[in-house]
PyMOL Python script that loads the backbone (N, CA, C, O; Angstrom):
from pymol import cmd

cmd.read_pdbstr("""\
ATOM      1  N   UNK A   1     102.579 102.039  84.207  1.00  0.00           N
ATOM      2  CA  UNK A   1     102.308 101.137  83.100  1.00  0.00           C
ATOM      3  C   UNK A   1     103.567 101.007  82.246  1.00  0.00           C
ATOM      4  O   UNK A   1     104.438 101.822  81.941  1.00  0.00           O
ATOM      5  N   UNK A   2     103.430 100.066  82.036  1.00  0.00           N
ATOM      6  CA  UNK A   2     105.089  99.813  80.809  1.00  0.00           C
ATOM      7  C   UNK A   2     104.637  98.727  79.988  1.00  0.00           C
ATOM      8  O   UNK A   2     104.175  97.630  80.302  1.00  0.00           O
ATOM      9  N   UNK A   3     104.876  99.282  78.809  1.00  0.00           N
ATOM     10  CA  UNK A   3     104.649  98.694  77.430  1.00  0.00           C
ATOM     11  C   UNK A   3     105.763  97.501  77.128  1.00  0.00           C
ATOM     12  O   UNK A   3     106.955  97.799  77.199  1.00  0.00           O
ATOM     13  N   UNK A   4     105.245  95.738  76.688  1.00  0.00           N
ATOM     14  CA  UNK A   4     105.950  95.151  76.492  1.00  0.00           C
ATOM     15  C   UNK A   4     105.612  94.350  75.548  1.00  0.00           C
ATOM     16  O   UNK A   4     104.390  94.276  75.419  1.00  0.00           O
ATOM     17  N   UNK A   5     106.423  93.496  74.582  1.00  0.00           N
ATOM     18  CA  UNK A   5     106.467  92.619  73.327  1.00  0.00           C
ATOM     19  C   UNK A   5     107.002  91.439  73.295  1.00  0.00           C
ATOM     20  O   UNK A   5     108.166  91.230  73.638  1.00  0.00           O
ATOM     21  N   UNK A   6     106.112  90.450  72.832  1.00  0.00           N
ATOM     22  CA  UNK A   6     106.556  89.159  72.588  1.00  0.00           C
ATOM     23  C   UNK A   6     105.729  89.124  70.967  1.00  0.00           C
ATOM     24  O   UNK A   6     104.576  89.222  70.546  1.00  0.00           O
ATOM     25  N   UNK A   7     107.263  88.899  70.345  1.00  0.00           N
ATOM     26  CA  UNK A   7     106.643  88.384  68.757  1.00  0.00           C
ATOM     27  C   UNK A   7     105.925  89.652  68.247  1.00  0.00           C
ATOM     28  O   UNK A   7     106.472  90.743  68.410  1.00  0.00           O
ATOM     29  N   UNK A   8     104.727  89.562  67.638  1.00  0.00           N
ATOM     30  CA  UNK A   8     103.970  90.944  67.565  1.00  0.00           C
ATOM     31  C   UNK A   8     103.234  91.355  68.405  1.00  0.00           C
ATOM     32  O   UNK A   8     102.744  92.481  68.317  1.00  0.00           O
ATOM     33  N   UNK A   9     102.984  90.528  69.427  1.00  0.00           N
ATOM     34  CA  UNK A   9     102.129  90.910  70.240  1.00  0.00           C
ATOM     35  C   UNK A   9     102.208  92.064  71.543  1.00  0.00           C
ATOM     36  O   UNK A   9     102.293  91.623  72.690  1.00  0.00           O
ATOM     37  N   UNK A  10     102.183  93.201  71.360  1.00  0.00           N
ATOM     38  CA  UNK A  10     102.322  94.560  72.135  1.00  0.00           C
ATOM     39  C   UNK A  10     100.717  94.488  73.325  1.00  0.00           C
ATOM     40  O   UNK A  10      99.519  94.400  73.052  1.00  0.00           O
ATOM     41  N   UNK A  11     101.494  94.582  74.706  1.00  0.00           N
ATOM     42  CA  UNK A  11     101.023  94.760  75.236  1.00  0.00           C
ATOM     43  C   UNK A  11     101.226  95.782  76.506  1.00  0.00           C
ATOM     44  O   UNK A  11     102.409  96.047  76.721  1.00  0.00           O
ATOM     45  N   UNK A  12     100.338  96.357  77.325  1.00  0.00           N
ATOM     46  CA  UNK A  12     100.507  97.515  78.340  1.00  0.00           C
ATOM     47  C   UNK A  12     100.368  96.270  79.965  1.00  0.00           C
ATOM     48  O   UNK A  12      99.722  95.222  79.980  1.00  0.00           O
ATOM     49  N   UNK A  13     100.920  96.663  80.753  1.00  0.00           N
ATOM     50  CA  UNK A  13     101.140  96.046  82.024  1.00  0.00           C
ATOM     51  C   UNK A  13     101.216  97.156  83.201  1.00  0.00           C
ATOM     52  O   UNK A  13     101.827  98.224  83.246  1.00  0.00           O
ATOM     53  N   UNK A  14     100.711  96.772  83.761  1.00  0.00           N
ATOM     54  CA  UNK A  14     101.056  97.454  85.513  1.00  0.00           C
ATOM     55  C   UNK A  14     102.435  97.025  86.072  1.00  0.00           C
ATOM     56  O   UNK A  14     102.726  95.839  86.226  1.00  0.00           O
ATOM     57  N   UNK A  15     103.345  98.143  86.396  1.00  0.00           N
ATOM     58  CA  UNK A  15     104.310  98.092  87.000  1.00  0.00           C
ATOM     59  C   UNK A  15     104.733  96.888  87.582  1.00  0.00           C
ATOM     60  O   UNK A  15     105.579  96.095  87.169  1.00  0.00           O
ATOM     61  N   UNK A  16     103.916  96.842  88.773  1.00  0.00           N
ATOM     62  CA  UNK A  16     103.992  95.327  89.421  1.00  0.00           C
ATOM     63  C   UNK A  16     103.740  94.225  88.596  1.00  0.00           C
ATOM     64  O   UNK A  16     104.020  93.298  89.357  1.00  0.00           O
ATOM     65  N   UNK A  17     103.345  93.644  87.384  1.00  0.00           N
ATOM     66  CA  UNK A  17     103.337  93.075  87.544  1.00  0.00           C
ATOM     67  C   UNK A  17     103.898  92.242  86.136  1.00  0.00           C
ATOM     68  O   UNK A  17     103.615  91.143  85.659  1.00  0.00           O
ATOM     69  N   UNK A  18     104.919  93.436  85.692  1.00  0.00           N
ATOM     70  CA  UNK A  18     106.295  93.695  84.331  1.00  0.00           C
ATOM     71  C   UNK A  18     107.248  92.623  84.677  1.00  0.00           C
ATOM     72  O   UNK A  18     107.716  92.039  83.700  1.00  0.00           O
ATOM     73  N   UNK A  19     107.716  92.156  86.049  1.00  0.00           N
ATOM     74  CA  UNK A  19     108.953  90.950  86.246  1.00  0.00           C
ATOM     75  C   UNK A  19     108.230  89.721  85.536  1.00  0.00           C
ATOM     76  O   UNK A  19     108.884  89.055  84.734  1.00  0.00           O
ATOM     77  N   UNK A  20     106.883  89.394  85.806  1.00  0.00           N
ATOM     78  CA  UNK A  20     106.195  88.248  85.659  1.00  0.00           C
ATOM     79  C   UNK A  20     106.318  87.743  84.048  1.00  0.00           C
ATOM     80  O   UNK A  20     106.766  86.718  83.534  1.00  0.00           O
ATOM     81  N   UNK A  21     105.613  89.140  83.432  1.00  0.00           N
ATOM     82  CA  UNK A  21     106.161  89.018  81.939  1.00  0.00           C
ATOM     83  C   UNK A  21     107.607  88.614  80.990  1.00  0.00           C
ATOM     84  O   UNK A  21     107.835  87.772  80.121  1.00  0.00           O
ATOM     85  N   UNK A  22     108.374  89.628  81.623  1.00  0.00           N
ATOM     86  CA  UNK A  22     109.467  89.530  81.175  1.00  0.00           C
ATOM     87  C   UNK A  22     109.799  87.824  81.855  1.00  0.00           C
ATOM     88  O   UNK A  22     110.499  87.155  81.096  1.00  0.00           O
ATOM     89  N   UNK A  23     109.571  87.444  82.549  1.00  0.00           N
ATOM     90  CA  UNK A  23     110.217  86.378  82.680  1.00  0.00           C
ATOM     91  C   UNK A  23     110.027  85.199  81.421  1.00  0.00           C
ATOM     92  O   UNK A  23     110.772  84.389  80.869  1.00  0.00           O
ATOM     93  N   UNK A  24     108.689  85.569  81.319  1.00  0.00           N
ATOM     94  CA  UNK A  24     108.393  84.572  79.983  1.00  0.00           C
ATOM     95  C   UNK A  24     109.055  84.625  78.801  1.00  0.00           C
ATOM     96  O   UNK A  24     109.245  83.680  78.035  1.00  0.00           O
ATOM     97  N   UNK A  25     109.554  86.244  78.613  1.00  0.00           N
ATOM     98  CA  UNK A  25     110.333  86.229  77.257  1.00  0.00           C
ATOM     99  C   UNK A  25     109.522  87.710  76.740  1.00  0.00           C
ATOM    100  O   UNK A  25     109.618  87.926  75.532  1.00  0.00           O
ATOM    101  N   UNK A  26     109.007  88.383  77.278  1.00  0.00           N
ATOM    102  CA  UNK A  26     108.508  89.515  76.517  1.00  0.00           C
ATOM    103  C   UNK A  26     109.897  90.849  76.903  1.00  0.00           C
ATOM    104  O   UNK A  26     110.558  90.923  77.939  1.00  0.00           O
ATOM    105  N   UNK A  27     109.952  91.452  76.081  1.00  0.00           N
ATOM    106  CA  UNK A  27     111.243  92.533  75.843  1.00  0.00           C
ATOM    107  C   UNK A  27     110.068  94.172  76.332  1.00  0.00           C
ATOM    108  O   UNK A  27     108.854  94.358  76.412  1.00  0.00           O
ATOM    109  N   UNK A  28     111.140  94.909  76.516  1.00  0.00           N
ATOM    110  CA  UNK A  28     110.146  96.443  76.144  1.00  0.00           C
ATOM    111  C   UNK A  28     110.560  96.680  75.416  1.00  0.00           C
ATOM    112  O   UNK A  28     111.643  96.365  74.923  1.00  0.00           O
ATOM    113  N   UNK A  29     109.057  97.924  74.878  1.00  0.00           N
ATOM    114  CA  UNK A  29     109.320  98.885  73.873  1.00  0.00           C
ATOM    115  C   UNK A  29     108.451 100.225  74.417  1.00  0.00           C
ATOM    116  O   UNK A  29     107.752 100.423  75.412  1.00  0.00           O
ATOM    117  N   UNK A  30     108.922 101.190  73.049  1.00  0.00           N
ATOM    118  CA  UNK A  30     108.641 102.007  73.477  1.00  0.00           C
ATOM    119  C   UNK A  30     107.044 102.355  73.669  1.00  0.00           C
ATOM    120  O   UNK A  30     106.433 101.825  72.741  1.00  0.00           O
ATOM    121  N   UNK A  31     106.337 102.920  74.374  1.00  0.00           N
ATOM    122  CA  UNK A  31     104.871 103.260  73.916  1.00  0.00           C
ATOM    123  C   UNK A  31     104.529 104.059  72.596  1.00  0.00           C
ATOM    124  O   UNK A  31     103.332 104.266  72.398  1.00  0.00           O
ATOM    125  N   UNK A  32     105.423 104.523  71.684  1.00  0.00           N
ATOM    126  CA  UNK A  32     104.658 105.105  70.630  1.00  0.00           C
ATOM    127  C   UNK A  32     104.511 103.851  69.506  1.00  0.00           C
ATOM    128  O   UNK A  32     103.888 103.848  68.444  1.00  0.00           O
ATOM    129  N   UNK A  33     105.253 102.869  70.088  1.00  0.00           N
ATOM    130  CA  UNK A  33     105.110 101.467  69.110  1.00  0.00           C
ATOM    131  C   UNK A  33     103.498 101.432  69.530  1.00  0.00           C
ATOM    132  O   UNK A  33     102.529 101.847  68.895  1.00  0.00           O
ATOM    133  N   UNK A  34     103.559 100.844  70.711  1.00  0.00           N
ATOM    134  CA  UNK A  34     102.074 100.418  71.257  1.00  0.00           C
ATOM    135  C   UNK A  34     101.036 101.586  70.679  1.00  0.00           C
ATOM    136  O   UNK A  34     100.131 101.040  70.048  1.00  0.00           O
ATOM    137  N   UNK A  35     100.942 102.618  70.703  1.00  0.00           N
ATOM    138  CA  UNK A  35      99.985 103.935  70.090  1.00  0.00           C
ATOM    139  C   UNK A  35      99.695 103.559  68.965  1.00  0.00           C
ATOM    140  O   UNK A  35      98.485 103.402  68.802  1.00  0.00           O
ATOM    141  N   UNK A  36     100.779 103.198  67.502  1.00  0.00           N
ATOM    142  CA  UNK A  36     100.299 103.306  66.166  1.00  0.00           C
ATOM    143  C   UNK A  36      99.899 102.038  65.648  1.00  0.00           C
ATOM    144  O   UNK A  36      99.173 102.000  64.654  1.00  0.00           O
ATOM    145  N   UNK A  37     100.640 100.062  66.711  1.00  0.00           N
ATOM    146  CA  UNK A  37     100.036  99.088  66.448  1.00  0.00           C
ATOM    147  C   UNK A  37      99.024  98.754  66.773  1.00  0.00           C
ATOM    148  O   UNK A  37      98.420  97.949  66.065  1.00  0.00           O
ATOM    149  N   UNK A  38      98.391  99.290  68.083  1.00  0.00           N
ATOM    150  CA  UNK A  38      97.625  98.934  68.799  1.00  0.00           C
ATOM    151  C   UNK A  38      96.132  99.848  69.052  1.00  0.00           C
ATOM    152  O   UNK A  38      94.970  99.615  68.720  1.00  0.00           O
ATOM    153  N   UNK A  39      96.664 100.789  69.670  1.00  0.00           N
ATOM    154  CA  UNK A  39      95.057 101.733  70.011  1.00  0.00           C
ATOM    155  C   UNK A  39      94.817 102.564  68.695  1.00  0.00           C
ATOM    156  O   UNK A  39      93.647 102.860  68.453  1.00  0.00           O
ATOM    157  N   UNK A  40      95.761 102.958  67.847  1.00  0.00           N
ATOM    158  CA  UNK A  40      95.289 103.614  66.859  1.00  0.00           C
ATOM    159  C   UNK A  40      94.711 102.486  65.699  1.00  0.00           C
ATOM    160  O   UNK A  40      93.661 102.678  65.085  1.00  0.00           O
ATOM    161  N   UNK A  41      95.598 101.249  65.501  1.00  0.00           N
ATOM    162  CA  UNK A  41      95.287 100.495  64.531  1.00  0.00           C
ATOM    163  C   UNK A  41      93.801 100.780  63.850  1.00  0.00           C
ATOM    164  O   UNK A  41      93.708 101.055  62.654  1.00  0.00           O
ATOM    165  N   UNK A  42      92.559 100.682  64.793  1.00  0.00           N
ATOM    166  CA  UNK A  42      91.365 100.731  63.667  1.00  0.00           C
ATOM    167  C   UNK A  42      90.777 102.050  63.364  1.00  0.00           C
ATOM    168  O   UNK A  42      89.772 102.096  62.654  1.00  0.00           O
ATOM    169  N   UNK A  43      91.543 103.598  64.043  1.00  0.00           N
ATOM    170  CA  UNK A  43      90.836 104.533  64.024  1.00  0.00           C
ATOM    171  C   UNK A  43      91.139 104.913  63.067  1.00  0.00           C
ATOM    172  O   UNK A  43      92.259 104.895  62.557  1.00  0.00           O
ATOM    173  N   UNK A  44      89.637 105.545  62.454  1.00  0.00           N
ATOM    174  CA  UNK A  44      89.900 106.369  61.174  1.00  0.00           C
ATOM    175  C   UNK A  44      89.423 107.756  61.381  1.00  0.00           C
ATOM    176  O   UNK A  44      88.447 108.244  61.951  1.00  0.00           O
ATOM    177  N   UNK A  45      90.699 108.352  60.556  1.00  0.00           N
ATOM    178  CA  UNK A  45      90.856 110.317  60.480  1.00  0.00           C
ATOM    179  C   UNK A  45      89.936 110.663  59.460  1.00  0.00           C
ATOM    180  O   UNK A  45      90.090 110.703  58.239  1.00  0.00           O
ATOM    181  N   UNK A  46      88.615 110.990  60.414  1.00  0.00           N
ATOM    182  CA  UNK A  46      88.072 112.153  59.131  1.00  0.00           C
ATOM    183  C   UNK A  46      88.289 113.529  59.211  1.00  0.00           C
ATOM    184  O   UNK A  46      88.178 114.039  60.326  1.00  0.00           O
ATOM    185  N   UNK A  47      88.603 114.305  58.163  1.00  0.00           N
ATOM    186  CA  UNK A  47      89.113 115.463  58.585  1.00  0.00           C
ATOM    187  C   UNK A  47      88.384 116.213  57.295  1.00  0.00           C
ATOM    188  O   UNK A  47      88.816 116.131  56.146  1.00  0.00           O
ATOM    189  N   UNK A  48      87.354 116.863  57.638  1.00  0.00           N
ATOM    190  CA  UNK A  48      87.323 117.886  56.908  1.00  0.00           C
ATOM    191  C   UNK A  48      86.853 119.378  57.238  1.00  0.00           C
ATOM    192  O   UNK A  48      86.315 119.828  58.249  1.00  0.00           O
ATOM    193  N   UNK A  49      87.307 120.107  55.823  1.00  0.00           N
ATOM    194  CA  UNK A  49      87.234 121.626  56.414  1.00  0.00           C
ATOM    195  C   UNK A  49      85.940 122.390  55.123  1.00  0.00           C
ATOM    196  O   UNK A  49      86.016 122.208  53.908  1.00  0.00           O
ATOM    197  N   UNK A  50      85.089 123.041  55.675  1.00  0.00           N
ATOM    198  CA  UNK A  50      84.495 123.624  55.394  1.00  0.00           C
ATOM    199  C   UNK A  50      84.934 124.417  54.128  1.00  0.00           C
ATOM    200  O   UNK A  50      86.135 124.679  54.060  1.00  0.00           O
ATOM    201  N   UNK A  51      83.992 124.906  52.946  1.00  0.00           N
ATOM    202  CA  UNK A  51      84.559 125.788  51.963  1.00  0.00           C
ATOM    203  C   UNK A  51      84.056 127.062  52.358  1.00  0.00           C
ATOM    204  O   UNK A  51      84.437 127.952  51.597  1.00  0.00           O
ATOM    205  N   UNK A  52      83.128 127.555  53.547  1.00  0.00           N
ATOM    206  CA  UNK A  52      83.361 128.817  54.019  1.00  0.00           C
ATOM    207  C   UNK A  52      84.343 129.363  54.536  1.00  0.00           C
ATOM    208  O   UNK A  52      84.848 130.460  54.301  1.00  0.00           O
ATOM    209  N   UNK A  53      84.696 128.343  55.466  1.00  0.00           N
ATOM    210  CA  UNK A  53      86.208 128.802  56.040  1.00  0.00           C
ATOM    211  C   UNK A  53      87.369 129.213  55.679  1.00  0.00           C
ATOM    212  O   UNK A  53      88.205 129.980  56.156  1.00  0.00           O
ATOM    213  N   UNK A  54      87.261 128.398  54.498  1.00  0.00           N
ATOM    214  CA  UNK A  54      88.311 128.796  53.614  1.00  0.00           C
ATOM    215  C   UNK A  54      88.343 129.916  52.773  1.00  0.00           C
ATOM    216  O   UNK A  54      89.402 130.384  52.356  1.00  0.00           O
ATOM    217  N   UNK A  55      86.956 130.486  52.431  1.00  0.00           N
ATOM    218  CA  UNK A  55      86.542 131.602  52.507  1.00  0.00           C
ATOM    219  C   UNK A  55      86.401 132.768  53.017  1.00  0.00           C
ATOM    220  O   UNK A  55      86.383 133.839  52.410  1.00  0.00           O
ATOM    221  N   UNK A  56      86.282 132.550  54.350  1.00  0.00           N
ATOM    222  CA  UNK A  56      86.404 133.590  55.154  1.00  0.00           C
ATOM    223  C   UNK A  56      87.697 133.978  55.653  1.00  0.00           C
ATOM    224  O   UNK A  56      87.892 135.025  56.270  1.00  0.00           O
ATOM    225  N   UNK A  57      88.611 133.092  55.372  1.00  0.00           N
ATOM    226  CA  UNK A  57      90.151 133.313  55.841  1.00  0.00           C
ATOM    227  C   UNK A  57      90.695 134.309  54.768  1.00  0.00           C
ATOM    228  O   UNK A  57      91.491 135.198  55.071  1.00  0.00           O
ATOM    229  N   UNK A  58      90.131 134.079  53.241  1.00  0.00           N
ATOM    230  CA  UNK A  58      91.029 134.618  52.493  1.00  0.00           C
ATOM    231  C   UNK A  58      89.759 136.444  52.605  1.00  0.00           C
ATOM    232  O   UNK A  58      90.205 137.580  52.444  1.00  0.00           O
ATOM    233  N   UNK A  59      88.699 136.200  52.819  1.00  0.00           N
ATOM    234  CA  UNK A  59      88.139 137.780  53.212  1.00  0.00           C
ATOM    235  C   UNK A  59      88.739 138.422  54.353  1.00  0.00           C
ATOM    236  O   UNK A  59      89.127 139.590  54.338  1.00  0.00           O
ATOM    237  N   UNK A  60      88.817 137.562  55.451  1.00  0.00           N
ATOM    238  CA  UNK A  60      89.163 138.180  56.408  1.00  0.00           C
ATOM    239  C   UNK A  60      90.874 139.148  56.482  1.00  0.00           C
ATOM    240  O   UNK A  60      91.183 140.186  57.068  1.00  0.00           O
ATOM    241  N   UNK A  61      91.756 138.090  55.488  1.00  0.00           N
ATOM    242  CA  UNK A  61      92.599 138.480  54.827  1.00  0.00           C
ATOM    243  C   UNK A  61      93.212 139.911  54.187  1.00  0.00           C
ATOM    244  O   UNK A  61      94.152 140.679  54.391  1.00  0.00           O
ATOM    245  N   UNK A  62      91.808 139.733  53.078  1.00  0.00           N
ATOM    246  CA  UNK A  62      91.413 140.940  52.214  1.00  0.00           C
ATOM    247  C   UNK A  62      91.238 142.241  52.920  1.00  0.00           C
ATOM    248  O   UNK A  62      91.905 143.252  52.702  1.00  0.00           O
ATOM    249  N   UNK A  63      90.152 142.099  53.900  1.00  0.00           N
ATOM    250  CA  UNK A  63      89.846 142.907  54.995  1.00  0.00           C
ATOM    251  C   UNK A  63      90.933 143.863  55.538  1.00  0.00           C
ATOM    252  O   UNK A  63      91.059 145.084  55.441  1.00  0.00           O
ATOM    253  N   UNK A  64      91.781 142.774  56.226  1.00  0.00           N
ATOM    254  CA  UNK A  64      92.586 143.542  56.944  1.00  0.00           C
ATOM    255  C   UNK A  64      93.669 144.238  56.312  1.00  0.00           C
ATOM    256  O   UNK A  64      94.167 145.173  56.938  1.00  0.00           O
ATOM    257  N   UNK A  65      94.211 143.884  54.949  1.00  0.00           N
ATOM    258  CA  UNK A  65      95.136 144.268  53.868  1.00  0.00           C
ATOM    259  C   UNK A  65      94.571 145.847  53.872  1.00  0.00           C
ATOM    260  O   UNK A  65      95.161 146.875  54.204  1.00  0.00           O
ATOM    261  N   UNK A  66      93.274 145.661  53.402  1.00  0.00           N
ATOM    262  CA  UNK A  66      92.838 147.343  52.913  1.00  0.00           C
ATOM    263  C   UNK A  66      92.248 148.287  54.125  1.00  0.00           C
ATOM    264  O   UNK A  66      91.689 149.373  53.969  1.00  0.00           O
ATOM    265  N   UNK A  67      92.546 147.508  55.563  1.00  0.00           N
ATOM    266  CA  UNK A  67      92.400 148.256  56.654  1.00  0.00           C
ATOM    267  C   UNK A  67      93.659 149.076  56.965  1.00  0.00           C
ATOM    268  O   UNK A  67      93.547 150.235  57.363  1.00  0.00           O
ATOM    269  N   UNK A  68      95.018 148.416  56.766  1.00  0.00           N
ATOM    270  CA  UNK A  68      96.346 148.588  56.598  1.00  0.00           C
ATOM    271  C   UNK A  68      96.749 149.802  55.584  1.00  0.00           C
ATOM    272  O   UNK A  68      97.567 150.697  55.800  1.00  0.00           O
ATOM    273  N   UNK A  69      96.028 149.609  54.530  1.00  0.00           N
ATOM    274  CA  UNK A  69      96.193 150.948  53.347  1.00  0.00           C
ATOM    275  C   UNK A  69      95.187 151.945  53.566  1.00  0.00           C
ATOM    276  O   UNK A  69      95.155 152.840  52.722  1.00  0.00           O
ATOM    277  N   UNK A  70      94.452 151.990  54.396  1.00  0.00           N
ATOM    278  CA  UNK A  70      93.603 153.318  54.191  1.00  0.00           C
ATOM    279  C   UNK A  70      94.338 154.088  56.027  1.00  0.00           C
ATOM    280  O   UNK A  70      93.867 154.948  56.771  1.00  0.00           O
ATOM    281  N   UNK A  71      95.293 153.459  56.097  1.00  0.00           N
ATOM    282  CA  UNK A  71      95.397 154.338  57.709  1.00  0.00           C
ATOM    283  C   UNK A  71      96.371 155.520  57.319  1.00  0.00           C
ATOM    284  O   UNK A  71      96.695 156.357  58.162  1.00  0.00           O
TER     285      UNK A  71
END
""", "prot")
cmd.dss("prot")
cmd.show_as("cartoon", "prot")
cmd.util.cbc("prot")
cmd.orient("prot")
């Protein structure tokens, strides 16, 4: 597959069939262009983290600190 551009328009192609394109006037680029205009464009990052976890990191923390001082 090889990633190619005409104007804004980013598109993915099969090997074979990249001369056909380019003949019209489309250039390459790289695929991480194509990743952030194209397949990522509508995804949305939900990202969240728990307030136990964050909890338990700083016990688990604690934990091991005063496992360290009693040896």
């Amino acid at each position: 597959m090889k990633t190619l551009k005409l104007n804004d328009k980013i598109i993915r192609v099969a090997d074979n069939d990249t001369n056909r394109f380019l003949k019209v006037g489309y250039t390459f680029v790289p695929k991480s262009e194509w990743k952030t205009k194209v397949r990522d464009a509508n995804k949305t990052v939900n990202v969240e983290v728990a307030s136990d976890a964050v909890v338990d990191k700083k016990l688990n923390k604690r934990l091991k600190l005063k496992e360290k001082q009693n040896r």
